[in-house]
N, C-alpha and C positions, 0 to 999 in steps of 0.2 A: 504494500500500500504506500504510494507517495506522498509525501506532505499535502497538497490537495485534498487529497480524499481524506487523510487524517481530520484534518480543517472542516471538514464537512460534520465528517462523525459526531469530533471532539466538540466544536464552538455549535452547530447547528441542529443534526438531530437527534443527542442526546438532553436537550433542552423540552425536546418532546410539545415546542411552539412549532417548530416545521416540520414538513412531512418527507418532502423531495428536495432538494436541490442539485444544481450545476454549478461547473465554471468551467467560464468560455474565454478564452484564450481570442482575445482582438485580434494582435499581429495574424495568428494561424488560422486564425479564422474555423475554430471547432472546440467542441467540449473535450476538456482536456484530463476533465474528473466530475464525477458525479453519485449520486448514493445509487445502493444495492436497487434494479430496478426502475432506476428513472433514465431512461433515453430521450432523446432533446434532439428532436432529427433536425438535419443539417440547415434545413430550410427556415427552422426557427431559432437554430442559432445566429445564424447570418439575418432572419430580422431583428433580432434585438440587438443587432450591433449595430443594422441601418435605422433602426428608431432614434437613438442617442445622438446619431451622425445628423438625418437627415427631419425624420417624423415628429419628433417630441410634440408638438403641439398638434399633430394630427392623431396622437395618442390619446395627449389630454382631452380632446373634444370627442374622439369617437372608440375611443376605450381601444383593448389589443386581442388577435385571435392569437392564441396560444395553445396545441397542441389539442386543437380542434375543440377547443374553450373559447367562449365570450367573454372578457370581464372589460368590468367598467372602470375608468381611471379613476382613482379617488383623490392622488396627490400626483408631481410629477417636477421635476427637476432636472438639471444638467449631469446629475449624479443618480438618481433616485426615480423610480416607477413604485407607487403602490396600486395595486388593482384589488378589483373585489367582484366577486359572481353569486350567486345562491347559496352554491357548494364551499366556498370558501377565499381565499385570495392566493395571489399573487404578488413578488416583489423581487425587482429587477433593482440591481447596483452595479455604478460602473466605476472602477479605479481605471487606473492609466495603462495596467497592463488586462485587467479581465471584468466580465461581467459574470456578478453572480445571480442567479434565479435561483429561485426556492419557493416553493407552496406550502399551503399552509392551511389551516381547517377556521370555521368560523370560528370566533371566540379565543382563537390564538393572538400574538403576538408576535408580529414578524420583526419587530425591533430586533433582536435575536442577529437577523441579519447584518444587519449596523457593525454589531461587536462584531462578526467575522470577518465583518472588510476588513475593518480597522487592524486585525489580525493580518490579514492578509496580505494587508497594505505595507505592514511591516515588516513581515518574512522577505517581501518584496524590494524593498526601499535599498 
């Protein structure tokens, strides 16, 4: 298991706030780690890298399709996607080298996600 996927287990979902998550590797353009079970086909990993780049504000307004999911934007930033559906949300973060996703159930807490940038940012840096 490489540091990536450690980061996932360890900071995300042993907090038992998220269910799934990824990271997506900008430069390489693909998921480079992800938990037991979550596949992130290549088509959405490459839009939520052109979201950050290019859509943000076409996010904001008409929410994101996500691995054949609707959710609605709820917040959205130069860093940061939160979304929300019936079933539960969504939350999209982008550091300088990756973008992480992770789902999440209603009644969670995707803050969660926050501390693993912040982690991640720093293995990084």
């Amino acid at each position: 298991m490489n540091q990536l996927q450690a980061l996932l287990n360890d900071s995300l979902i042993r907090t038992k706030h998220v269910e799934n998550a990824a990271i997506i590797d900008i430069k390489e353009r693909k998921v480079c780690a992800s938990t037991f079970g979550f596949n992130v086909p290549p088509e959405n990993a490459l839009n939520l890298i052109s979201t950050f780049h290019k859509n943000l504000l076409q996010v904001r307004r008409g929410g994101l399709c996500f691995k054949e999911k609707y959710y609605k934007c709820v917040r959205a930033d130069e860093h940061s996607i939160y979304l929300q559906n019936p079933d539960g949300g969504l939350i999209v973060v982008k550091t300088k080298t990756f973008i992480l996703v992770a789902t999440y159930r209603v009644g969670m807490y995707p803050s969660v996600c926050v501390e693993a940038v912040e982690k991640l940012g720093k293995k990084n840096a």
